[in-house]
PyMOL Python script that loads the backbone (N, CA, C, O; Angstrom):
from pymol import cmd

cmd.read_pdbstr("""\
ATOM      1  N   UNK A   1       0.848  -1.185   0.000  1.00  0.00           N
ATOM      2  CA  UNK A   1       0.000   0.000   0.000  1.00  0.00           C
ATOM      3  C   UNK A   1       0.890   1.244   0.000  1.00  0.00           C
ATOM      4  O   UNK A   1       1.950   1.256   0.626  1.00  0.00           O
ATOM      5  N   UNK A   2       0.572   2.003  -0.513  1.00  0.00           N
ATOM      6  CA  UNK A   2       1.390   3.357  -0.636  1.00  0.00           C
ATOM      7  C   UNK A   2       1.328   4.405  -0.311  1.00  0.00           C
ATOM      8  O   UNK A   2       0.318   5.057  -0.577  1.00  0.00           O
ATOM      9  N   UNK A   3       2.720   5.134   0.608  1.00  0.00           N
ATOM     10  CA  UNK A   3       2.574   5.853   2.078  1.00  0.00           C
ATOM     11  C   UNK A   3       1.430   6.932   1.467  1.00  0.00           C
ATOM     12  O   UNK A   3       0.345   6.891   2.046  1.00  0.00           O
ATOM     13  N   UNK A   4       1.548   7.796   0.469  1.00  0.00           N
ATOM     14  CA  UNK A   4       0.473   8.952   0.244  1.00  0.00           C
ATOM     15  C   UNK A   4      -0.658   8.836  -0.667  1.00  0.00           C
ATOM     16  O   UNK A   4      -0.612   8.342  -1.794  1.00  0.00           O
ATOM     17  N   UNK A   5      -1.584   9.286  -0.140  1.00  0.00           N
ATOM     18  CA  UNK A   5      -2.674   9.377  -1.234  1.00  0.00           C
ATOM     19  C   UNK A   5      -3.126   9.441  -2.568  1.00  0.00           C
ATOM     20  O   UNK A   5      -2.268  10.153  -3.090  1.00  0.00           O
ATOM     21  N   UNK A   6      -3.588   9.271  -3.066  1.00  0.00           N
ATOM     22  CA  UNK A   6      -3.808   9.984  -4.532  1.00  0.00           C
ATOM     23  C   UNK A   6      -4.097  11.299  -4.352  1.00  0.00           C
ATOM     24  O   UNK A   6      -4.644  11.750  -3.345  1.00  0.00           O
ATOM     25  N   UNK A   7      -3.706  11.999  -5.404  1.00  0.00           N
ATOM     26  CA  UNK A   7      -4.253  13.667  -5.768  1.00  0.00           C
ATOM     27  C   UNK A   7      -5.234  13.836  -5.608  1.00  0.00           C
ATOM     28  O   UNK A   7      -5.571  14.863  -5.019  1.00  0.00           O
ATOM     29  N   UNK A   8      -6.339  12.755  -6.130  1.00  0.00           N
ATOM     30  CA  UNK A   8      -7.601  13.219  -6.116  1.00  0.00           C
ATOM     31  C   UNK A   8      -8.155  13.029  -4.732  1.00  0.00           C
ATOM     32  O   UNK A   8      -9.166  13.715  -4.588  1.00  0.00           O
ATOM     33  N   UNK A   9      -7.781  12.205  -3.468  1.00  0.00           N
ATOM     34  CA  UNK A   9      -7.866  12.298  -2.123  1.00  0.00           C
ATOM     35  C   UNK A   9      -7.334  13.336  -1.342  1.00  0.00           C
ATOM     36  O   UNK A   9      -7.858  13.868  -0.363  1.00  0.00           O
ATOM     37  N   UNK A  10      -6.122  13.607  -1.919  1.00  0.00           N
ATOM     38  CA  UNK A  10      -5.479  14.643  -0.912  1.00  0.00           C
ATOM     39  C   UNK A  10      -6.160  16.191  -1.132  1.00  0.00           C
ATOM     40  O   UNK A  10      -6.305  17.131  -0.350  1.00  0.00           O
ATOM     41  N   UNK A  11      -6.533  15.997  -2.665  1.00  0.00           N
ATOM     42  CA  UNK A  11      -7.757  17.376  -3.040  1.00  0.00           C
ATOM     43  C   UNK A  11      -9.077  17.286  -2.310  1.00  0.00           C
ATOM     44  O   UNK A  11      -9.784  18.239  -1.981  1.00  0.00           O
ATOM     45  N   UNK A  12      -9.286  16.114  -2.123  1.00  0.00           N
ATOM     46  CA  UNK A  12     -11.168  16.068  -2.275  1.00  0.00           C
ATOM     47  C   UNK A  12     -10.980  16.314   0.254  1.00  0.00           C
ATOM     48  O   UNK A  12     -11.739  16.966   0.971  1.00  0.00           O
ATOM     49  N   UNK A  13      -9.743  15.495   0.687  1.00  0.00           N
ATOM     50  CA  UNK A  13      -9.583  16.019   1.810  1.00  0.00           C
ATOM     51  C   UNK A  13      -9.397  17.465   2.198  1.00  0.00           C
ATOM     52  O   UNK A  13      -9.960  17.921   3.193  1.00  0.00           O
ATOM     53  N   UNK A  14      -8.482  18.314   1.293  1.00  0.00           N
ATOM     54  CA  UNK A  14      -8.279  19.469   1.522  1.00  0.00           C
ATOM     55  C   UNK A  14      -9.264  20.212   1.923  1.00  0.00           C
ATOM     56  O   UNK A  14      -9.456  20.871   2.945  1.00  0.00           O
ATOM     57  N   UNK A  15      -9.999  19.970   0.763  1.00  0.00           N
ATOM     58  CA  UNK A  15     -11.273  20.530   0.246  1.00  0.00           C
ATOM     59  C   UNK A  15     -12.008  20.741   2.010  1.00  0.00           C
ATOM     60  O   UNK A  15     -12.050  21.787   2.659  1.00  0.00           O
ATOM     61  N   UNK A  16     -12.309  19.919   2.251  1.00  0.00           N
ATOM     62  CA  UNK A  16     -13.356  19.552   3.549  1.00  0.00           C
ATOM     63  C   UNK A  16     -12.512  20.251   4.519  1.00  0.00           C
ATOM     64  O   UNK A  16     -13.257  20.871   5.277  1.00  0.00           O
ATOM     65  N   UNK A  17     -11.202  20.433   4.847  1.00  0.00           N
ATOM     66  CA  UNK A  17     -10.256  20.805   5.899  1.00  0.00           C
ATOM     67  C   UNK A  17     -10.373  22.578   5.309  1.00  0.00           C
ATOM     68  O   UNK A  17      -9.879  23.372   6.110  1.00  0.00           O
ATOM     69  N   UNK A  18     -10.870  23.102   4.234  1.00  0.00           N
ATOM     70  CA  UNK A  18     -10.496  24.270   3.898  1.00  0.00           C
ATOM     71  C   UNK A  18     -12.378  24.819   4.259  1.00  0.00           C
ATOM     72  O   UNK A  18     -12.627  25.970   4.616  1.00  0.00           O
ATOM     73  N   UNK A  19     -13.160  24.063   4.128  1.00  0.00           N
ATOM     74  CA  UNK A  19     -14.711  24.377   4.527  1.00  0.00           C
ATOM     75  C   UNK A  19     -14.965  24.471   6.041  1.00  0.00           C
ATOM     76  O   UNK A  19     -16.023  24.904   6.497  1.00  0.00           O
ATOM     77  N   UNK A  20     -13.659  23.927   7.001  1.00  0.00           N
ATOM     78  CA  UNK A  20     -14.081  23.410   8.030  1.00  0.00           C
ATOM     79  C   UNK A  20     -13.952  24.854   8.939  1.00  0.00           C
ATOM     80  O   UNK A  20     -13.130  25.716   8.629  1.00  0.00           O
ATOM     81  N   UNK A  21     -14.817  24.988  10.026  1.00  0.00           N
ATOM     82  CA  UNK A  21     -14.587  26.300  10.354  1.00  0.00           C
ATOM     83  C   UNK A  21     -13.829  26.487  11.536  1.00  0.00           C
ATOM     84  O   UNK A  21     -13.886  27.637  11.972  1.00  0.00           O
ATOM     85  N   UNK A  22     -13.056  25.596  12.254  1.00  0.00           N
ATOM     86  CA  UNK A  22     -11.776  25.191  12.874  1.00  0.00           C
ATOM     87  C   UNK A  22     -10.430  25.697  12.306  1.00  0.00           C
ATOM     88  O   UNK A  22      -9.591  26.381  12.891  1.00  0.00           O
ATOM     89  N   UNK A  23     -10.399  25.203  11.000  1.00  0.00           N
ATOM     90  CA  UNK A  23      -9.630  25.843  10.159  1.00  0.00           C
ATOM     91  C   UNK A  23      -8.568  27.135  10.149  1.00  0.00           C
ATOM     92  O   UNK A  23      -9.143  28.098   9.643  1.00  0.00           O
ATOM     93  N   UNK A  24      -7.505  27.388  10.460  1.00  0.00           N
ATOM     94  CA  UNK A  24      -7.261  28.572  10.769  1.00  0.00           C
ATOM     95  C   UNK A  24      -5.594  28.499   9.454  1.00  0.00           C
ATOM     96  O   UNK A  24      -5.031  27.431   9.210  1.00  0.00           O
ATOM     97  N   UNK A  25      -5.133  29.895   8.818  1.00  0.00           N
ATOM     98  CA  UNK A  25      -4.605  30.040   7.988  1.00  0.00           C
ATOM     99  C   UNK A  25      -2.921  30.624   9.272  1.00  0.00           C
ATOM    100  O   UNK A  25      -2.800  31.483  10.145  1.00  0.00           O
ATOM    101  N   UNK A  26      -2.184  29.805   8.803  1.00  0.00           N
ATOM    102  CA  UNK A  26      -0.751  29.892   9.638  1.00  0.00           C
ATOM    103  C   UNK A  26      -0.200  31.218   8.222  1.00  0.00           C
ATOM    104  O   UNK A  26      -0.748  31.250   7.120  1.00  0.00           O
ATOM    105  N   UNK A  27       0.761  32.013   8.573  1.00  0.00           N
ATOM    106  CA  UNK A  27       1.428  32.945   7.813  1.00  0.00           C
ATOM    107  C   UNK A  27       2.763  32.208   7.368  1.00  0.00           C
ATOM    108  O   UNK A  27       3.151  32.474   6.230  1.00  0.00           O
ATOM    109  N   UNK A  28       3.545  31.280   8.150  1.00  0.00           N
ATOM    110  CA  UNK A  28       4.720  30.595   7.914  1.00  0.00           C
ATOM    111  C   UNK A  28       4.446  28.838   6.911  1.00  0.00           C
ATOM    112  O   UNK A  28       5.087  28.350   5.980  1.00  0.00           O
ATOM    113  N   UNK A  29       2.927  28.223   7.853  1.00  0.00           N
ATOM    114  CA  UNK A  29       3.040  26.586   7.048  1.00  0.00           C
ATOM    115  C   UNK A  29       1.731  26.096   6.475  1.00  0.00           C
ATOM    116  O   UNK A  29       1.310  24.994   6.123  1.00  0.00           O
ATOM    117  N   UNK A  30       1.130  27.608   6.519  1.00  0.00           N
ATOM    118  CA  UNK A  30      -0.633  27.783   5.429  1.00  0.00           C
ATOM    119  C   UNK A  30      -1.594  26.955   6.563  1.00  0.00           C
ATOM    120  O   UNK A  30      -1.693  27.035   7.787  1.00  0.00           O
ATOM    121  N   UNK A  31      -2.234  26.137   5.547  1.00  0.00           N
ATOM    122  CA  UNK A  31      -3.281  25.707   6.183  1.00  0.00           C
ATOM    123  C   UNK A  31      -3.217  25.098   7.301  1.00  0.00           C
ATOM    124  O   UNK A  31      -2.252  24.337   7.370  1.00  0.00           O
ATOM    125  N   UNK A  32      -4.294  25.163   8.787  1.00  0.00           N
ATOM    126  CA  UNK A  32      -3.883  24.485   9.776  1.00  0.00           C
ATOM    127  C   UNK A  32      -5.553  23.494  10.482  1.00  0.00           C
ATOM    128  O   UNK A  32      -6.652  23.791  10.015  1.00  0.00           O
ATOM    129  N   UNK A  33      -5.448  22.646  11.333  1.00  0.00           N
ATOM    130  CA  UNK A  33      -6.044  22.230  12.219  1.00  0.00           C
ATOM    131  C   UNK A  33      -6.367  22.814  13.591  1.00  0.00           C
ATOM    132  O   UNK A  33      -6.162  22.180  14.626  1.00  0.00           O
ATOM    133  N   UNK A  34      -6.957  24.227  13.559  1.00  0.00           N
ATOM    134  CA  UNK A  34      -6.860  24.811  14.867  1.00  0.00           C
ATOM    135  C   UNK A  34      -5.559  25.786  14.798  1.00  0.00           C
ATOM    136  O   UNK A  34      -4.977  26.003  13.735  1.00  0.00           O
ATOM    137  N   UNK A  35      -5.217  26.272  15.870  1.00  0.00           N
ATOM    138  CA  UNK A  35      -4.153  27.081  15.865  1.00  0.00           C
ATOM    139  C   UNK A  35      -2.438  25.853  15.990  1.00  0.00           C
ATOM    140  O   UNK A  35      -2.207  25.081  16.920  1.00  0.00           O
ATOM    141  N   UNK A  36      -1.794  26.017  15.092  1.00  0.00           N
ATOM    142  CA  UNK A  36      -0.573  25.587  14.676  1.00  0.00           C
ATOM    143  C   UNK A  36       0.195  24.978  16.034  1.00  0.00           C
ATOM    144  O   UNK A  36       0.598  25.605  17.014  1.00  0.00           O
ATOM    145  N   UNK A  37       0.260  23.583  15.767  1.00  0.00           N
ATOM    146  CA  UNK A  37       0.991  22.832  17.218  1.00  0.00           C
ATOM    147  C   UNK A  37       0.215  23.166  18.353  1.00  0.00           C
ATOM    148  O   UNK A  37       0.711  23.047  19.474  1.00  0.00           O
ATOM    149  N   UNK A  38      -0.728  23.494  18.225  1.00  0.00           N
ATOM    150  CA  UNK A  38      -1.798  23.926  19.679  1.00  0.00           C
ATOM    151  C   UNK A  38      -3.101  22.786  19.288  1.00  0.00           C
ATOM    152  O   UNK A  38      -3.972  22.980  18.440  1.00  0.00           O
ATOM    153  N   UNK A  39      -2.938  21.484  20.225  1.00  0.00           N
ATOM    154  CA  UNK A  39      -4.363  20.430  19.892  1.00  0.00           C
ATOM    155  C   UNK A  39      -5.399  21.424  21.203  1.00  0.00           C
ATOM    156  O   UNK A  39      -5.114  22.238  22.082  1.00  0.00           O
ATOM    157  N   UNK A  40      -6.535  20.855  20.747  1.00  0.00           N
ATOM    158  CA  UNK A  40      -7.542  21.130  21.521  1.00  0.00           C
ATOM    159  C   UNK A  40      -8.122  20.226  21.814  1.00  0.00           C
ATOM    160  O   UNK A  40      -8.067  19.408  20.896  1.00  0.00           O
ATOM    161  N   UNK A  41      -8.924  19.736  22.969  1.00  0.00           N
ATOM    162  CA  UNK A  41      -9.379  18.489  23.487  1.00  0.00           C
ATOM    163  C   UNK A  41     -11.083  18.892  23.951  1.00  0.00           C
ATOM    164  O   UNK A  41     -11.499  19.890  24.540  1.00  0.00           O
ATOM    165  N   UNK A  42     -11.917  17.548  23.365  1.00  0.00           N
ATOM    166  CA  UNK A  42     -13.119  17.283  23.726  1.00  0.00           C
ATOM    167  C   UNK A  42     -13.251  17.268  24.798  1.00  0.00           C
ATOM    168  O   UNK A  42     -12.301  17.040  25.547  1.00  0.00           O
ATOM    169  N   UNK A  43     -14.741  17.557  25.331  1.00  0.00           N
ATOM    170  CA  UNK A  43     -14.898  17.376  26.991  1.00  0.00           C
ATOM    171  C   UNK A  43     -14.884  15.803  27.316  1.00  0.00           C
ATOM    172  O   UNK A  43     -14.706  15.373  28.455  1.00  0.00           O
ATOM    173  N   UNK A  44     -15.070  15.080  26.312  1.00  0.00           N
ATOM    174  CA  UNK A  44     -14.515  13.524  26.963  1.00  0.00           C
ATOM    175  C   UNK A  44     -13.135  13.228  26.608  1.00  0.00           C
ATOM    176  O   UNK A  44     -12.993  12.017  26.440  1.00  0.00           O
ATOM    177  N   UNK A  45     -11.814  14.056  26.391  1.00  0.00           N
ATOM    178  CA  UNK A  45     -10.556  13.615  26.380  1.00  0.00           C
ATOM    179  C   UNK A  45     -10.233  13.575  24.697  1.00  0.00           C
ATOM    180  O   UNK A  45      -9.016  13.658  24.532  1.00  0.00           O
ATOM    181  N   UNK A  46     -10.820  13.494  23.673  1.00  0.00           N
ATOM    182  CA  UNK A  46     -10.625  13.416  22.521  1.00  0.00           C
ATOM    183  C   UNK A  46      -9.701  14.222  21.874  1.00  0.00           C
ATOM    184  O   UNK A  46      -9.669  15.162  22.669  1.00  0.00           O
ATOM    185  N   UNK A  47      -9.063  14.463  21.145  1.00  0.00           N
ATOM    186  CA  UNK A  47      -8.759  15.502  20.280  1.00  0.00           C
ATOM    187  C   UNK A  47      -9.641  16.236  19.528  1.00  0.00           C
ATOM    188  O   UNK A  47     -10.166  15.767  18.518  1.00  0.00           O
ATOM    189  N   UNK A  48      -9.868  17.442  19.965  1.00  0.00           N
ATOM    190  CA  UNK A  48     -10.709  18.282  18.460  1.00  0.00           C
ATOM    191  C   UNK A  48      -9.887  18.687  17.650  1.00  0.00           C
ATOM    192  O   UNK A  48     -10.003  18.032  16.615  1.00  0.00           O
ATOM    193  N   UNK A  49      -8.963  19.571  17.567  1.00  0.00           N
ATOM    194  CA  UNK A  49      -7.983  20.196  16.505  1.00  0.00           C
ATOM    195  C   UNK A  49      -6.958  19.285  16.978  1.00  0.00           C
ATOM    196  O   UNK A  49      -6.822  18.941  18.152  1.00  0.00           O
ATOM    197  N   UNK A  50      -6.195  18.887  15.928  1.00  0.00           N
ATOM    198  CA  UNK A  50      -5.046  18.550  16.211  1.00  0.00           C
ATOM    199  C   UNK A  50      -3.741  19.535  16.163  1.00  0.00           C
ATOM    200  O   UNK A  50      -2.679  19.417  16.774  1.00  0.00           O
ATOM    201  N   UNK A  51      -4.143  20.500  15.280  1.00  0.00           N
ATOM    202  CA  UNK A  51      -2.777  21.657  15.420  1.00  0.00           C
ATOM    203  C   UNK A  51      -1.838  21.456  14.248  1.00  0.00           C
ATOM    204  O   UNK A  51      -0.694  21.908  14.196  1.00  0.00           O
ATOM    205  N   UNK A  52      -2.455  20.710  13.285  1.00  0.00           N
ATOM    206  CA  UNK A  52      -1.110  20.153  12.284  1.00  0.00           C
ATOM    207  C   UNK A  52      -1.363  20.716  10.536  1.00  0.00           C
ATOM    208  O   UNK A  52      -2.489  21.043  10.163  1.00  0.00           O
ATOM    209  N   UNK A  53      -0.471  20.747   9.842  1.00  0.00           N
ATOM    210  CA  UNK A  53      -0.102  21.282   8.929  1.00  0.00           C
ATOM    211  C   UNK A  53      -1.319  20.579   7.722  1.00  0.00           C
ATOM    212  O   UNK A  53      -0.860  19.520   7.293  1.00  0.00           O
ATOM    213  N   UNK A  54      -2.050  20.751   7.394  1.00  0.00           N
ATOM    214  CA  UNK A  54      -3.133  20.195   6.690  1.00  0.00           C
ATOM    215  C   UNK A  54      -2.584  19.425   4.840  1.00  0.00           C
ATOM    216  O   UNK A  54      -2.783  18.453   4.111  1.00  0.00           O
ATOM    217  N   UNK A  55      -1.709  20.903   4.924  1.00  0.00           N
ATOM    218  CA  UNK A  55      -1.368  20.645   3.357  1.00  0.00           C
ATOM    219  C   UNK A  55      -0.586  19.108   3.368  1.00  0.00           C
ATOM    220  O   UNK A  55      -0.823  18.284   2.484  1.00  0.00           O
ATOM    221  N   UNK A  56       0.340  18.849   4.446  1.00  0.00           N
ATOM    222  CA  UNK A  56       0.976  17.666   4.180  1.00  0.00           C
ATOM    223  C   UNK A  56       0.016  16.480   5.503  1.00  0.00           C
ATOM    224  O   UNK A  56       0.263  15.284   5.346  1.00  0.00           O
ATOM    225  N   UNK A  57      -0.804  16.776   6.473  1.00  0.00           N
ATOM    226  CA  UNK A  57      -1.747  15.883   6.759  1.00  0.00           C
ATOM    227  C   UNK A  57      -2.486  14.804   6.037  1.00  0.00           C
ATOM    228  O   UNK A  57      -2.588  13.586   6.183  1.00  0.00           O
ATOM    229  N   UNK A  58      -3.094  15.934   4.979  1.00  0.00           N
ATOM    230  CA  UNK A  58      -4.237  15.109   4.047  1.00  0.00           C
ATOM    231  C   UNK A  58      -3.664  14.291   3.001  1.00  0.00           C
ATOM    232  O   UNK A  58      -4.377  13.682   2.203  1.00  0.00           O
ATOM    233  N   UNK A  59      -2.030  14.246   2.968  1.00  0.00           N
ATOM    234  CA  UNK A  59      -1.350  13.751   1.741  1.00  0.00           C
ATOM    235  C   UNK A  59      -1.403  11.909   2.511  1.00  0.00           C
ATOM    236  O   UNK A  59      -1.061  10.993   1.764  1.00  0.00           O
ATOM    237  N   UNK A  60      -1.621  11.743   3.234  1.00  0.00           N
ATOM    238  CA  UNK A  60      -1.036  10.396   4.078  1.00  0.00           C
ATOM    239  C   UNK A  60      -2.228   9.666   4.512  1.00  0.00           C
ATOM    240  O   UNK A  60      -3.022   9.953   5.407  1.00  0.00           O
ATOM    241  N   UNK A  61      -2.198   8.288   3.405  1.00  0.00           N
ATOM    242  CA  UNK A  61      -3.014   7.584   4.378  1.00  0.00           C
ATOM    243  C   UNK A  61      -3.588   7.319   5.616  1.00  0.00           C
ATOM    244  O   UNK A  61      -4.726   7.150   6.053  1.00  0.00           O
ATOM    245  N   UNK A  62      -2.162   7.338   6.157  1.00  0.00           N
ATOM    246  CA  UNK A  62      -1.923   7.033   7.652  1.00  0.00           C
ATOM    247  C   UNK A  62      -2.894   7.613   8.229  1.00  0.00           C
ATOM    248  O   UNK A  62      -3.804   7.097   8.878  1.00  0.00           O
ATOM    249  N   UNK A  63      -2.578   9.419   7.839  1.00  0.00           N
ATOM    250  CA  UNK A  63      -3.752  10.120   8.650  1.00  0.00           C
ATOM    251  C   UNK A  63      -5.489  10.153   8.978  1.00  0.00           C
ATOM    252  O   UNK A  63      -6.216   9.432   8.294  1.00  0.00           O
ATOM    253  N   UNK A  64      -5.888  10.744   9.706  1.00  0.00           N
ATOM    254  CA  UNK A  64      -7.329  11.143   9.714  1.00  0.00           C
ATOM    255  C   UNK A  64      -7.894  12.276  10.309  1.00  0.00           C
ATOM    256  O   UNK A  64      -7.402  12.590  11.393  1.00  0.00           O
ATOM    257  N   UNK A  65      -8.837  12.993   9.857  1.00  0.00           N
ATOM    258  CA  UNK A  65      -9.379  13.761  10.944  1.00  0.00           C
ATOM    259  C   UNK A  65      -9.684  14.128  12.195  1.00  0.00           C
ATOM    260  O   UNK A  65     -10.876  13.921  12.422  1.00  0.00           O
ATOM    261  N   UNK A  66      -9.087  14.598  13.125  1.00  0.00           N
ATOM    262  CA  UNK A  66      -9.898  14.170  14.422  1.00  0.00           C
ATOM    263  C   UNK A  66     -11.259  14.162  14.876  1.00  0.00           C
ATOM    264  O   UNK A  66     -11.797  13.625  15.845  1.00  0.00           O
ATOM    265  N   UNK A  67     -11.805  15.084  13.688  1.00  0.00           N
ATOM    266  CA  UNK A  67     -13.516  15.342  13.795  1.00  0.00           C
ATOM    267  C   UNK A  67     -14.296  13.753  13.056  1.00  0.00           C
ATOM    268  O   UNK A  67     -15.406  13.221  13.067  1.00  0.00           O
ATOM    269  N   UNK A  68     -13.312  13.552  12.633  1.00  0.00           N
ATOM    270  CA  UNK A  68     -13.536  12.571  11.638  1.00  0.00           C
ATOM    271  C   UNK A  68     -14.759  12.888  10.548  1.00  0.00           C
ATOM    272  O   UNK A  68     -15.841  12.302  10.581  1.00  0.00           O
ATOM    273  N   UNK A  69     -14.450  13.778   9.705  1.00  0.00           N
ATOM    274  CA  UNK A  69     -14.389  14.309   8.688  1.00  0.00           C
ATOM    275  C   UNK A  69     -13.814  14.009   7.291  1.00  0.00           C
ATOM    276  O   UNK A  69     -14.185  14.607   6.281  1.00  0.00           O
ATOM    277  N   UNK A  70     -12.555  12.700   7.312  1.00  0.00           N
ATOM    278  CA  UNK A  70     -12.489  12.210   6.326  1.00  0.00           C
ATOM    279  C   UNK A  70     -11.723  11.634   6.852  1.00  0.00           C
ATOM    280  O   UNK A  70     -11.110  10.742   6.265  1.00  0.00           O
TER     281      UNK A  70
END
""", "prot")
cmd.dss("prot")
cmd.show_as("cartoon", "prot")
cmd.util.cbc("prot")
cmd.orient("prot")
């Protein structure tokens, strides 16, 4: 299986991470999950934002949403 996505996943994820209203625009690494290296946590312990760089997030299988959103 192969570490990154297809284009058309890592677009069609963006996409949803750029609608999301969590979303916040970093000046140094662009798109983010919340404010940059800052997670935010559910009232049951969860992650809401994770704080991470979206543009290279959504490229990786591996990854997922924490809203679970895609």
């Amino acid at each position: 299986m192969p570490l990154q996505a297809t284009k058309e996943k890592h677009d069609q994820r963006l996409k949803i991470c750029k609608d999301c209203k969590h979303s916040r625009v970093n000046k140094i690494v662009g798109l983010t999950c919340g404010e940059f290296l800052q997670p935010t946590y559910s009232e049951n312990g969860d992650v809401f934002t994770c704080g991470c760089n979206l543009t290279l997030k959504t490229k990786f299988f591996s990854q997922a949403c924490p809203q679970k959103k895609w």
